[in-house]
VORO-284239 format. One record per residue: residue number from 1; residue in three letters; x, y, z of N, C-alpha, C, O in turn. Coordinates in steps of 0.2 Angstrom, whole numbers, plus 5000, padded with zeros to 4 digits. Each point is the difference from the previous one (the first is absolute). Last residue first. Layout:
NUM	Ala	X	Y	Z	X	Y	Z	X	Y	Z	X	Y	Z
...
END
This chain:
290	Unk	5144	4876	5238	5007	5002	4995	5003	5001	5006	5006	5002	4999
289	Unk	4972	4998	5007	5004	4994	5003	5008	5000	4997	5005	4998	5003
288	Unk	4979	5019	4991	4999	5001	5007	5006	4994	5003	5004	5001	5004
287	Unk	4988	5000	4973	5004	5005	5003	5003	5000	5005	5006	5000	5000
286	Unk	4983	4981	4983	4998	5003	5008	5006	5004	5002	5005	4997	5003
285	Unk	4988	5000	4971	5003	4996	5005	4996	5005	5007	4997	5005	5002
284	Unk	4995	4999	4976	4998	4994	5000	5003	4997	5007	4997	4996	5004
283	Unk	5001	5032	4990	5003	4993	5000	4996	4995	4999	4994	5001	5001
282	Unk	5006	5026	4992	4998	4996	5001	5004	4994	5001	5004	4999	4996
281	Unk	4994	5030	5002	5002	4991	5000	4997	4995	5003	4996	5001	5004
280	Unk	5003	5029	4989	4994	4994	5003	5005	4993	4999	4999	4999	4994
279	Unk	5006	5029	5006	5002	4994	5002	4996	4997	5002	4998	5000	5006
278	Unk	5003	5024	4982	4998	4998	5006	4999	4990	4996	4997	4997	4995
277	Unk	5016	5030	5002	4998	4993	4998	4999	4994	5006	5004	4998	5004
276	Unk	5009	5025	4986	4994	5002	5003	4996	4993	4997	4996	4999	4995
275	Unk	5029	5012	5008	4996	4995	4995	4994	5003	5005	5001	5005	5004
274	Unk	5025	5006	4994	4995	5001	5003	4994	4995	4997	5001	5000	4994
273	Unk	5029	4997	5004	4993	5001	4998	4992	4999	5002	4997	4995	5001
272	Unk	5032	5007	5005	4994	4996	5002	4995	5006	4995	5000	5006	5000
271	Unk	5028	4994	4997	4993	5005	5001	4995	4995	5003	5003	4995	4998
270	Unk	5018	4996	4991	5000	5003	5008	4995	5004	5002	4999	5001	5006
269	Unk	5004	4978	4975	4999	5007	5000	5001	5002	5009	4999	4997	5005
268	Unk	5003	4981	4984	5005	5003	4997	4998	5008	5002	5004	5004	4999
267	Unk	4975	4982	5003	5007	4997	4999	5005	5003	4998	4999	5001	4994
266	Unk	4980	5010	5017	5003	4996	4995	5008	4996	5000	5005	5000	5003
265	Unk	4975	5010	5017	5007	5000	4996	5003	4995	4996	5002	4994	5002
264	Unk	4973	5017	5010	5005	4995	4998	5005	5004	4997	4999	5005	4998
263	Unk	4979	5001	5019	5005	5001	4995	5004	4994	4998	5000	4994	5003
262	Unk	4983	5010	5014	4997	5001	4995	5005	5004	4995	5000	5006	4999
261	Unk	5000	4984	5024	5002	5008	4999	4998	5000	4991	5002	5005	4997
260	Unk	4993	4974	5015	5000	5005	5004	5000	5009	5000	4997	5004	5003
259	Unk	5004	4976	4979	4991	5001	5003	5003	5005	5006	4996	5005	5001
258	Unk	5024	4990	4989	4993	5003	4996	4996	5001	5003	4999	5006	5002
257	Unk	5016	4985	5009	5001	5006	5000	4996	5004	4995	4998	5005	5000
256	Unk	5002	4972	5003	4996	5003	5006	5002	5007	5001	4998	5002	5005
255	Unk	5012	4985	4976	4994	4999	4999	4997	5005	5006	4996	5004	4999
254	Unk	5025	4994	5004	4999	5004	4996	4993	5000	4999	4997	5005	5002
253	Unk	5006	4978	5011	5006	5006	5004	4999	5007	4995	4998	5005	5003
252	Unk	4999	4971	4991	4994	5002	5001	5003	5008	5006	4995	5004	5001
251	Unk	5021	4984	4984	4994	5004	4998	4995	5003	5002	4998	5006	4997
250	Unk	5017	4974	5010	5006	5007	4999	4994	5008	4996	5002	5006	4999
249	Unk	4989	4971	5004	5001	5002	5007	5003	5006	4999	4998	5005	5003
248	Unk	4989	4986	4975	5007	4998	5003	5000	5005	5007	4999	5006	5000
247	Unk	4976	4987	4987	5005	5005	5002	5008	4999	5005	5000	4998	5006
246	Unk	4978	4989	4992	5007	4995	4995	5005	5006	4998	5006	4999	4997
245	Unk	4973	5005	5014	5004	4994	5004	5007	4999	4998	5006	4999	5002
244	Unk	4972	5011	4988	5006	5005	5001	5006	4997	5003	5006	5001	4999
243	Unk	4975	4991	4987	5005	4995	5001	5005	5005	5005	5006	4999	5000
242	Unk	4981	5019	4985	4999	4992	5002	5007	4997	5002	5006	5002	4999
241	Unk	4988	5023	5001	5005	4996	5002	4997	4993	5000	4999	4997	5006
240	Unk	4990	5027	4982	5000	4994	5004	5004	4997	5000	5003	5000	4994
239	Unk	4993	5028	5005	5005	4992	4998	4998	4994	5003	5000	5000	5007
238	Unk	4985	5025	4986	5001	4994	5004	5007	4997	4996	5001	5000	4994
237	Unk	4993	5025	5004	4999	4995	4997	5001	4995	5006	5002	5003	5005
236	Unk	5008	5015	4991	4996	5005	4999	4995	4995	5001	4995	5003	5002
235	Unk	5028	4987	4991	4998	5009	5001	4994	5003	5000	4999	5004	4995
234	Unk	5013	4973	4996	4992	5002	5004	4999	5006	5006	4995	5001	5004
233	Unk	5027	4994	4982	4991	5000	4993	4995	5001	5004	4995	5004	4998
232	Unk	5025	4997	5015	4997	5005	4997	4996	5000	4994	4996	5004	4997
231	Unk	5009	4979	5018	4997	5004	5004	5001	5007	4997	4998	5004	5003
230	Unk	5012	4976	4984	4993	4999	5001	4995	5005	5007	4995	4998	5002
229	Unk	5029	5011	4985	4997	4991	5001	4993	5002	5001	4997	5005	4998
228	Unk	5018	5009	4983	4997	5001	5005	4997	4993	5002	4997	4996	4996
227	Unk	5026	5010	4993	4995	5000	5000	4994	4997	5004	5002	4996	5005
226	Unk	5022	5017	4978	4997	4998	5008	4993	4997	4999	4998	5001	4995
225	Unk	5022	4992	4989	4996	5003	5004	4996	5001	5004	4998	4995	5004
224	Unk	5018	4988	4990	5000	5005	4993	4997	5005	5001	5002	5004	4996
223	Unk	5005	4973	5021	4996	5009	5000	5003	5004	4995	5005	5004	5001
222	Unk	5006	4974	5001	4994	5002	4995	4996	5005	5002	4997	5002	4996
221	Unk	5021	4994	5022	5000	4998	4994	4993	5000	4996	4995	5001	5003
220	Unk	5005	5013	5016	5004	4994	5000	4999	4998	4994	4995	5002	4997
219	Unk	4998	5023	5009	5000	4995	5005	5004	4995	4998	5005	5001	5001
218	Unk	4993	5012	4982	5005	5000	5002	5001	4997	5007	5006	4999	5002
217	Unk	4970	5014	4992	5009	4999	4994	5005	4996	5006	4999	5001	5006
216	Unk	4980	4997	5009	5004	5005	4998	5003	4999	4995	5004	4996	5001
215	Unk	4974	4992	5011	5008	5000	5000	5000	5005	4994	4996	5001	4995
214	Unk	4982	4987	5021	5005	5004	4997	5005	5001	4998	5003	4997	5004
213	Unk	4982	4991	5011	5002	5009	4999	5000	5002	4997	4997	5006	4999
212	Unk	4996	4974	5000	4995	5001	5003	5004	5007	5003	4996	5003	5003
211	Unk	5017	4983	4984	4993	4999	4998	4995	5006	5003	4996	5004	4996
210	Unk	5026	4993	5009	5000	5003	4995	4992	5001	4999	4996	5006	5000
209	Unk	5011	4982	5016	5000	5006	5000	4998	5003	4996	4994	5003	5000
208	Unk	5009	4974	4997	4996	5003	5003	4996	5007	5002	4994	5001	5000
207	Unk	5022	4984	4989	4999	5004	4996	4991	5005	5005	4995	5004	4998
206	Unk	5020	4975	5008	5005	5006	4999	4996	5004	4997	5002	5005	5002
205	Unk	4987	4976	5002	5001	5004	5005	5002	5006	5001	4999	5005	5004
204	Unk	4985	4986	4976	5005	4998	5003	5002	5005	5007	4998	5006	5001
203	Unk	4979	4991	4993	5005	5002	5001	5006	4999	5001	5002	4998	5006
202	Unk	4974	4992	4998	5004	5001	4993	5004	5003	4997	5000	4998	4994
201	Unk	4989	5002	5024	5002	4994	5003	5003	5000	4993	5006	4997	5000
200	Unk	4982	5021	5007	5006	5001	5003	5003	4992	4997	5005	5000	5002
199	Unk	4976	5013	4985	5001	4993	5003	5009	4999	5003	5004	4998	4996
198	Unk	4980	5026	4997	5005	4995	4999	5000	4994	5004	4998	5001	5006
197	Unk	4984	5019	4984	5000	4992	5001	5007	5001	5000	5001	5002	4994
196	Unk	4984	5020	5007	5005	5001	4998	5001	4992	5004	4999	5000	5006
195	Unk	4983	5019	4988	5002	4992	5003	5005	4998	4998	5000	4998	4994
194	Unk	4994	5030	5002	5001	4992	4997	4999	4995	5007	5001	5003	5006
193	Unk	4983	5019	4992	5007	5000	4998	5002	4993	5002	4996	4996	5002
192	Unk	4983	5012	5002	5001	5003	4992	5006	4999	5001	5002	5005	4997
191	Unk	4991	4990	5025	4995	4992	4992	5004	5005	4994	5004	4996	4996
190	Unk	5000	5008	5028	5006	5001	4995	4998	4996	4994	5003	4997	4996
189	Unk	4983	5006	5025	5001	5006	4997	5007	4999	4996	5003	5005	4999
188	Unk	4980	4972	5004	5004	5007	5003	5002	5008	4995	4999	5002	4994
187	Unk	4993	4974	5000	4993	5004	5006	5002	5006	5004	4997	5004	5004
186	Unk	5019	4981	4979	4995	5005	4996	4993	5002	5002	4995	5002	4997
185	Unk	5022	4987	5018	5003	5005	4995	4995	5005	4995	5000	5006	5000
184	Unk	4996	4973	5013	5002	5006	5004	5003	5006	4997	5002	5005	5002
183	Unk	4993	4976	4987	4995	5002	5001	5000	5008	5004	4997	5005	4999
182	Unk	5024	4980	4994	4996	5006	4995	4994	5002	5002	4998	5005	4997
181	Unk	5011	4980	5019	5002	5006	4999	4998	5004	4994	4998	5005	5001
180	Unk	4991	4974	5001	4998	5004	5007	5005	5008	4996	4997	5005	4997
179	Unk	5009	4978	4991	4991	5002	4998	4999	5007	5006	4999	5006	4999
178	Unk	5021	4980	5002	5001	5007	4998	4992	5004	4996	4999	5005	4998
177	Unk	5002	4976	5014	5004	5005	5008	5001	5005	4992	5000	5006	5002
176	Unk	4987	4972	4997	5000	5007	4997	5002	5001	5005	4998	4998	5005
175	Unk	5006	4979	4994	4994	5003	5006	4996	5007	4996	4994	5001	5001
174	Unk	5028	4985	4994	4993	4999	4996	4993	5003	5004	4994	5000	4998
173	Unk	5028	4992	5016	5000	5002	4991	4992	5000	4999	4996	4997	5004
172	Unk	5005	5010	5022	5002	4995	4994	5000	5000	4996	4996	5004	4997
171	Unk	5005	5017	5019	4995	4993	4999	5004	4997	4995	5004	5003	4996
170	Unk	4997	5023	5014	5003	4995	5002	4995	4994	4998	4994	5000	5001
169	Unk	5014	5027	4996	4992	4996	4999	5005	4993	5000	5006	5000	4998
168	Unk	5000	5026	5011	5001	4996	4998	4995	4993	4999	4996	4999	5004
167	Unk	5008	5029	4994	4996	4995	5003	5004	4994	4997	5001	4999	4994
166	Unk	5000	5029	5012	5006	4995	4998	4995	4994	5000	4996	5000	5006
165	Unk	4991	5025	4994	5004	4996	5004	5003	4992	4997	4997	4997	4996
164	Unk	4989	5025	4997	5006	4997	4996	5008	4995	5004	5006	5000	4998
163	Unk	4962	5003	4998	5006	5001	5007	5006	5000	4996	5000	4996	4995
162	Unk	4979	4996	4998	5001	5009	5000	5004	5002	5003	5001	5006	5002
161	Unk	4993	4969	4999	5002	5004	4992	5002	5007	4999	5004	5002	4995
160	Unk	4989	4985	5025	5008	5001	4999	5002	5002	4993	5005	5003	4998
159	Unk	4974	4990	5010	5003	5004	5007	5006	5003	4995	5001	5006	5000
158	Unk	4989	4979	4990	4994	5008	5000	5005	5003	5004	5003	5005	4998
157	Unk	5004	4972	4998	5001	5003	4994	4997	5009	5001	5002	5005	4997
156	Unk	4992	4980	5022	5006	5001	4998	5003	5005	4997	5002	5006	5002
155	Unk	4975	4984	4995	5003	5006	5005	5007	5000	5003	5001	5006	5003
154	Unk	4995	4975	4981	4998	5008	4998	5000	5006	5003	5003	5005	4997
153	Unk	5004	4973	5011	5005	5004	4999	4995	5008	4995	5002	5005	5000
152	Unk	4985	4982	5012	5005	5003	5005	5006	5002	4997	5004	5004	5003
151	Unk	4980	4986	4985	4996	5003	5006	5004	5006	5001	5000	5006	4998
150	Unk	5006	4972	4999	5002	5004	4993	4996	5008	5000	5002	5005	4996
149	Unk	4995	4976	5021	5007	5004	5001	5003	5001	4992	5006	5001	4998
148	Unk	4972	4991	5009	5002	5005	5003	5007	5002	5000	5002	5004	5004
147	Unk	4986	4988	4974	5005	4997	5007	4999	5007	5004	5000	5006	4998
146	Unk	4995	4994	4977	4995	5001	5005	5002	4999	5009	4997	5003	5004
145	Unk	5015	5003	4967	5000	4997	5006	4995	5002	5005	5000	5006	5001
144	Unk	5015	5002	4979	4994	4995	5000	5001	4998	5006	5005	4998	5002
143	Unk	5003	5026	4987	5004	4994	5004	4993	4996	5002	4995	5003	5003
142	Unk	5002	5017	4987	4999	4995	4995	5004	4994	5003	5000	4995	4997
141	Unk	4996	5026	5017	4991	4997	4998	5004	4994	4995	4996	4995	5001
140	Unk	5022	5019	5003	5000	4994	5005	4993	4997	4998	4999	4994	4999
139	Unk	5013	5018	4981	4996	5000	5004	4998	4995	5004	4997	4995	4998
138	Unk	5015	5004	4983	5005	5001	5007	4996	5003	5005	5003	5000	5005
137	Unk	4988	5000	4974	5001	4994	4998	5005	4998	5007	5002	4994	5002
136	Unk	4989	5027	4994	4994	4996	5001	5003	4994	5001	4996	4997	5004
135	Unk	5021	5018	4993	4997	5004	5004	4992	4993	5003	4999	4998	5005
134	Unk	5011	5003	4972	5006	4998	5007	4997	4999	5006	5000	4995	5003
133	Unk	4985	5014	4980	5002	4996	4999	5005	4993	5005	4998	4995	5003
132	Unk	5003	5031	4996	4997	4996	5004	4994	4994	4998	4994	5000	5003
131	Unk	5027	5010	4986	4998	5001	5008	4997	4997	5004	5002	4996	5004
130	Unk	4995	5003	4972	5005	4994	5002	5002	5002	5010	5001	4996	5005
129	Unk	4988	5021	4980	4996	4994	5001	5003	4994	5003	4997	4997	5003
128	Unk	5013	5024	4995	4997	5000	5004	4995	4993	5002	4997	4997	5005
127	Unk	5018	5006	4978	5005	5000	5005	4993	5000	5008	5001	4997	5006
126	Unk	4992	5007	4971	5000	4992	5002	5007	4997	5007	5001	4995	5002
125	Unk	4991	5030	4991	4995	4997	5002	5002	4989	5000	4996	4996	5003
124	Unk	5024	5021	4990	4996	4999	5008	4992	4996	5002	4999	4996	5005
123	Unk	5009	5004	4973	5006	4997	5004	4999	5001	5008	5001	4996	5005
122	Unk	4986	5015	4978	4998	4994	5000	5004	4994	5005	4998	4995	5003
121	Unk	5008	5030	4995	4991	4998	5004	4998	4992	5000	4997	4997	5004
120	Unk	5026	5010	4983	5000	5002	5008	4994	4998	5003	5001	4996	5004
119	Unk	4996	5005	4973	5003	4994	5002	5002	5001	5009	4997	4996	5004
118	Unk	4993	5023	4986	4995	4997	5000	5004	4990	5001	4997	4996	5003
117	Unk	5017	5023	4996	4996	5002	5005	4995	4993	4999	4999	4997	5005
116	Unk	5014	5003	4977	5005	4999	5004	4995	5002	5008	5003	4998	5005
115	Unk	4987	5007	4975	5001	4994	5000	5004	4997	5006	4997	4995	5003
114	Unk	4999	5028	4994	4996	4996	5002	4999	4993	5000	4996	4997	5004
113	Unk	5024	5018	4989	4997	4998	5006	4995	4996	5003	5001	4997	5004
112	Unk	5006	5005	4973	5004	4994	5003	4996	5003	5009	4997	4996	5004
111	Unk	4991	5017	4980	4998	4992	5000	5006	4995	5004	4998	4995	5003
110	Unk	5005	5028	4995	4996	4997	5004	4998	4995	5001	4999	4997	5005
109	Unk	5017	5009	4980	5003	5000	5008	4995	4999	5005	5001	4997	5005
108	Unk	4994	5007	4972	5003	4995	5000	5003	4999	5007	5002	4994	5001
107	Unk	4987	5024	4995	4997	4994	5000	5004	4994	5000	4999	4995	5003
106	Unk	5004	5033	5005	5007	4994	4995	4993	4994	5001	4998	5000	5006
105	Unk	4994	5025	4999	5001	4992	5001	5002	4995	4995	4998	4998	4995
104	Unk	5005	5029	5013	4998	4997	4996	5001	4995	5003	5004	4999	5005
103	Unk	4994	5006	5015	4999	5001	4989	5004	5006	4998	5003	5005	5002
102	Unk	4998	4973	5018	5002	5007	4998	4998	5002	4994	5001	4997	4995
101	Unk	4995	4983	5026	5002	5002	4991	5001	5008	4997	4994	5003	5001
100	Unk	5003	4978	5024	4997	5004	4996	5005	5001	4994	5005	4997	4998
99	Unk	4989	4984	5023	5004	5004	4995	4997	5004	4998	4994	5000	4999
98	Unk	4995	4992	5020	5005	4995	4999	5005	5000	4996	5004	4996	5001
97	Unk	4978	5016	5016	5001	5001	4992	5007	4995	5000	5004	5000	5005
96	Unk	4987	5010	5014	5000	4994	5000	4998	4997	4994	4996	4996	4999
95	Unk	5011	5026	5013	4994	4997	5004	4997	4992	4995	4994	4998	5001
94	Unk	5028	5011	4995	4999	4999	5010	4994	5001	5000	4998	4999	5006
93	Unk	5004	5005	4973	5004	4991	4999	5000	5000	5009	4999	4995	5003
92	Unk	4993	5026	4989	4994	4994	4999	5004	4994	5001	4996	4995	5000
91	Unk	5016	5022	5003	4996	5003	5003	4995	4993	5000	4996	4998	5005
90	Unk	5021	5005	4981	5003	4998	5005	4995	5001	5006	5002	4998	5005
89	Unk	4992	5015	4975	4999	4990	4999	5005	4996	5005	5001	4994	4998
88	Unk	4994	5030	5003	4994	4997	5002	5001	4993	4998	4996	4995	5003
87	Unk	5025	5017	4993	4998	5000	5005	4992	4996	5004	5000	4997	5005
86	Unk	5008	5007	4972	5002	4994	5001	4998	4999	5009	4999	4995	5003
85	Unk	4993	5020	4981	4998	4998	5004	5005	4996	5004	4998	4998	5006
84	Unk	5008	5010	4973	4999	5007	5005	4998	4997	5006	5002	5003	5005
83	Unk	4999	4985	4977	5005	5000	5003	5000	5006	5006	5002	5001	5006
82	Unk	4974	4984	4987	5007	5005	4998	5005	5001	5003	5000	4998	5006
81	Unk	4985	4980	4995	5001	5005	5001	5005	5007	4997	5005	4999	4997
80	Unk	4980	4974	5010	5002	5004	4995	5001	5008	5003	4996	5003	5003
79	Unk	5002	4971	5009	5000	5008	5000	5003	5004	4993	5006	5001	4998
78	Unk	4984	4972	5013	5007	5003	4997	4996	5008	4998	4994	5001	4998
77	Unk	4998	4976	5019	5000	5007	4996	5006	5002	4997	5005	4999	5002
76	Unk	4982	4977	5008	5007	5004	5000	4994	5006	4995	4995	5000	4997
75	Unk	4993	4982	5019	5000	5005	4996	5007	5003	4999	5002	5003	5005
74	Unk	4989	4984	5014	5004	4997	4994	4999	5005	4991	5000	4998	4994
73	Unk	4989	5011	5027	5009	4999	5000	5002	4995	4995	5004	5002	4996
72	Unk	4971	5011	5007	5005	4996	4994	5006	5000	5003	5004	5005	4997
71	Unk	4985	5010	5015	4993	4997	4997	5004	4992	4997	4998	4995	5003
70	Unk	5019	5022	5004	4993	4999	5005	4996	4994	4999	5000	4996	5004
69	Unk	5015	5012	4979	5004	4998	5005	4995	4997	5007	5001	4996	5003
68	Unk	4990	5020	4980	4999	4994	4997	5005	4994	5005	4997	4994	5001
67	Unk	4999	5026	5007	4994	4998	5000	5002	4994	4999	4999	4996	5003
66	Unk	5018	5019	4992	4996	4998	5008	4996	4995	5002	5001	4995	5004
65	Unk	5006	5012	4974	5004	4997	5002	4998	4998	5010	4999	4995	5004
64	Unk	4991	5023	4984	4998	4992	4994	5004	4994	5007	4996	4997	5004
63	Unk	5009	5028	5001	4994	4996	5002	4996	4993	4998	4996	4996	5003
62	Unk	5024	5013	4986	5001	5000	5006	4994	4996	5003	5000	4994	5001
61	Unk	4995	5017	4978	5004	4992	5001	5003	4997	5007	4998	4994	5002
60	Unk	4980	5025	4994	5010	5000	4997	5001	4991	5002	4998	4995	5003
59	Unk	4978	5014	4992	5002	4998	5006	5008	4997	4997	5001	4996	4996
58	Unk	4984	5021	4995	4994	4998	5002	5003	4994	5005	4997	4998	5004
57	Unk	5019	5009	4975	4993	5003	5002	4998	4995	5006	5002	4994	4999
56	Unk	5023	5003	4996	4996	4998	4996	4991	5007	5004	5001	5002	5005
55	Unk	5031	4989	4996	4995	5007	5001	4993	4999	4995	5001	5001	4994
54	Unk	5014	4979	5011	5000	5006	5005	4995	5004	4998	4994	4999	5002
53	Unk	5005	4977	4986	5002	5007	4998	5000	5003	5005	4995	4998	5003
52	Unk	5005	4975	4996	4996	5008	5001	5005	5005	4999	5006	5000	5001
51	Unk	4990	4973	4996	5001	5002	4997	5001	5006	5000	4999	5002	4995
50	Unk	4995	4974	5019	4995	5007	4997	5010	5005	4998	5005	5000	5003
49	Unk	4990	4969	5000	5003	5009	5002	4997	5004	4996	4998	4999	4995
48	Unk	4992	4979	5011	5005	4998	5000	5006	5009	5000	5005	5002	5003
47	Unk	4967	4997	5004	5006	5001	4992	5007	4998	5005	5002	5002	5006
46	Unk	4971	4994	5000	5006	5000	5002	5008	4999	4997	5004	4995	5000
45	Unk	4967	5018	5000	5005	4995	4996	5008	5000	5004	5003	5005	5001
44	Unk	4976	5008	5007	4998	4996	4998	5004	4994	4995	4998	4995	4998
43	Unk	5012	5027	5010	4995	4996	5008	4997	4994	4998	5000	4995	5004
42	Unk	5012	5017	4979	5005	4995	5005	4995	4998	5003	4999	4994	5001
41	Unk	4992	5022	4988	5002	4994	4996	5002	4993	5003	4999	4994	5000
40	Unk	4998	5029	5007	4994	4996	5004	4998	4993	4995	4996	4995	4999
39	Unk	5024	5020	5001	4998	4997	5008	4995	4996	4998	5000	4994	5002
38	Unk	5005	5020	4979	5005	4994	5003	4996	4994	5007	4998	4995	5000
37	Unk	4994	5026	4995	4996	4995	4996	5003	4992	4999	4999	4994	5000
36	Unk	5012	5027	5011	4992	4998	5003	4998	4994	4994	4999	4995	5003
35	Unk	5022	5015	4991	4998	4996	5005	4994	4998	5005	4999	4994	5003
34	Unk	5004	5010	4970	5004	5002	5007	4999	4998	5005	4996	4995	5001
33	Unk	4997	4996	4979	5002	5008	4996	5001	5003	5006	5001	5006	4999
32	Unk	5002	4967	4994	4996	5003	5004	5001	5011	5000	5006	5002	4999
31	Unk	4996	4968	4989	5002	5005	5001	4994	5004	5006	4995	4999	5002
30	Unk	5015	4976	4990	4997	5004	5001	5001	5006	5004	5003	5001	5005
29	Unk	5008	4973	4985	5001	5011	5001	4991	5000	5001	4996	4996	4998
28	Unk	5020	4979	5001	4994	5002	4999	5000	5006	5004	5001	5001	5006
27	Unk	5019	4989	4979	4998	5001	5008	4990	5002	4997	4998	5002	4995
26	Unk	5021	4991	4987	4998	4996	5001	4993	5003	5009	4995	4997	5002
25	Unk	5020	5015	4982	5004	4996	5004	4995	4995	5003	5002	4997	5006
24	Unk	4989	5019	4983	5003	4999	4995	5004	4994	5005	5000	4994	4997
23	Unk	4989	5021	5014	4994	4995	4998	5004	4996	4995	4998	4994	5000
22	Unk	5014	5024	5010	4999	4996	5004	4996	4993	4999	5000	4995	5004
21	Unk	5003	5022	4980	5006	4998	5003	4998	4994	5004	5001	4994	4998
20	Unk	4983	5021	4999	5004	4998	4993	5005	4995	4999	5000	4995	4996
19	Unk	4992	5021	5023	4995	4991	5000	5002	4997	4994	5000	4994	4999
18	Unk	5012	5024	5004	5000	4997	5009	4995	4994	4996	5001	4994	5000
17	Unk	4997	5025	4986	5005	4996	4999	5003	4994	5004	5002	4995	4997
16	Unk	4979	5019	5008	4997	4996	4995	5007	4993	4997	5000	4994	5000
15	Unk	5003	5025	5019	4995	4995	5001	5002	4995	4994	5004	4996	5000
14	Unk	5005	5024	4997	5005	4995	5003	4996	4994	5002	5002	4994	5000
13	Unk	4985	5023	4988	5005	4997	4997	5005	4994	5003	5001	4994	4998
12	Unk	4982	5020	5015	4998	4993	4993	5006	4998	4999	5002	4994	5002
11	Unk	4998	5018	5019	5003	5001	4993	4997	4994	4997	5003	4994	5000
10	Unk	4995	5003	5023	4993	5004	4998	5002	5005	4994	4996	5004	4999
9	Unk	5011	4971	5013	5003	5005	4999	4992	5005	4997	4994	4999	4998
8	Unk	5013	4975	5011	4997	5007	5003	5002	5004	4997	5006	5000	5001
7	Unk	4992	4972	4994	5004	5007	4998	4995	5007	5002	4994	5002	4998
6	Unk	5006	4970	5012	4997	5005	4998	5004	5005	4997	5004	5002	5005
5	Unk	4998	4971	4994	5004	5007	5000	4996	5004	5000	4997	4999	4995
4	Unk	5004	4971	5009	4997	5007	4998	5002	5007	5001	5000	5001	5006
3	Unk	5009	4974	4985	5002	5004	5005	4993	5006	4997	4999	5003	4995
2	Unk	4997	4973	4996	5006	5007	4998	4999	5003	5008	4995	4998	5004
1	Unk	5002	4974	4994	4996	5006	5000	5004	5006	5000	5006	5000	5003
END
C-alpha cells in the first residue's frame, strides 16, 4: 500500500507541482490550501507525512505542526520554507517538524528526503511492533502454570520487575530460569533497551575478561582493536549471567565491583568505565554449599 502525503501550501503553483511529483513516484497526495483545512483533513485521515508551507492564511504552519504532533504523533512533518525564515524553520523542527526544504525546491532532493523519512517511520514502526511483540511473548501472564508455587513465582516476577535490584534465579536444567529472567525484564523499567544472554559455562577461561569488560588495542595478542564486552552492550539494559557458577574465582572480585560501583575496567586500560546495568543469573548448582 503507497505511503499517504498531505501537501499544505496556499501557492498553487508549488501545491500543484508537490502533488505532480509526488503522485508520479508512486505515493498517495492529497492536498490542502492551508492550514485550517489541513487540520481538519488530518483530524479525519491518518497521513504517513504532511507536507507544509510556514507562512499560509487562516492557520501558519507552526500551529499546523502543534496540533498535527498532538492529534497524530505518528505523523512525520517536513517544513517548507524561505531562506529568510530559516529562523521559523528551526522553530518548527523544536516544536516537532522532522525536516524541512528551502525554495526554491530542488525535487529531486525532496523526493530522496521523503523517501529516506518515510523508510525511517517504517523501520521504527516495525521496531516498535517487534517491542512489543517481545514484550507479550516474555510476558510473565504467558509463563504456563496454575501450582501454588508457579503462583508464587509470578508474584515474584511483580515484586521485582520494577526494581533494578541484582536477582538471582535458581532451579534445574530446563525449568525456564532464563523464561523467568527475560520475563523480568520485559515487565520492567529497562523493557525498551537490550537483554543481554551469556552462558558463563561457555567461556573459555582466559578469555574471560575480556568478554564481559572488555579490552584495549594491544591488550594481548590478537587485540587488533578495542572492543566493547558484554556489560557495555547492556548499557542501559539487563546482563543475564547463566550458569554464573562457572565464573573463574580470580573474577568474581571485579564482577562485584560492577554491580557495586557500577564501573568496569577493560582490559589493557587504566580508566574504569561508568555502566548502567542491571544483573539477573542464573544457576542449576547450589551456591550456598560451593
Amino acid at each position: 500500500m503507497a505511503e499517504s502525503i498531505l501537501v499544505v501550501d496556499d501557492e498553487d503553483i508549488i501545491r500543484e507541482s508537490l502533488l505532480f511529483i509526488l503522485k508520479k513516484e508512486g505515493f498517495e497526495v492529497d492536498e490542502a490550501r492551508n492550514g485550517r483545512q489541513a487540520f481538519e483533513q488530518i483530524s479525519v485521515k491518518p497521513y504517513d507525512l504532511v507536507i507544509t508551507d510556514l507562512e499560509m492564511p487562516e492557520m501558519k504552519g507552526i500551529e499546523l505542526i502543534d496540533k498535527t504532533t498532538l492529534l497524530r504523533p505518528q505523523t512525520f512533518v517536513i517544513i517548507i520554507t524561505a531562506f529568510a525564515s530559516l529562523e521559523t524553520a528551526i522553530q518548527a523542527l523544536r516544536k516537532g517538524a522532522y525536516d524541512y526544504i528551502i525554495k526554491p525546491i530542488d525535487f529531486d532532493d525532496l523526493i530522496i528526503r521523503v523517501r529516506r523519512l518515510l523508510e525511517h517511520k517504517r523501520l521504527a514502526m516495525e521496531n516498535q511492533i517487534l517491542r512489543q511483540e517481545i514484550h507479550r511473548q516474555y510476558s510473565f501472564h504467558n509463563l504456563v502454570g496454575q501450582s501454588p508455587a508457579m503462583k508464587n513465582v509470578f508474584r515474584t516476577i511483580e515484586q521485582v520487575a520494577m526494581t533494578d535490584g541484582t536477582v538471582l534465579i535458581t532451579g534445574k536444567s530446563g525449568t525456564g530460569k532464563e523464561l523467568v529472567a527475560r520475563a523480568i525484564h520485559y515487565n520492567g523499567n529497562r523493557s525498551q533497551n537490550r537483554f543481554v544472554p551469556v552462558n558463563c559455562g561457555a567461556i573459555v577461561e582466559t578469555l574471560f575478561e575480556s568478554e564481559l569488560f572488555g579490552h584495549r588495542k594491544g591488550a594481548f595478542t590478537g587485540a587488533t582493536t578495542d572492543r566493547e564486552g558484554l556489560f557495555k552492550t547492556a548499557d542501559g539494559g539487563t546482563l543475564f549471567l547463566d550458569e554464573v557458577s562457572e565464573i573463574p574465582l580470580h573474577l568474581q572480585v571485579k564482577l562485584l565491583r560492577a554491580i557495586e560501583q557500577k564501573e568496569i575496567t577493560p582490559v589493557g586500560a587504566t580508566d574504569p568505565v561508568r555502566i548502567d546495568v542491571r544483573i539477573i543469573s542464573a544457576t542449576n548448582s547450589n551456591l550456598a554449599k560451593m
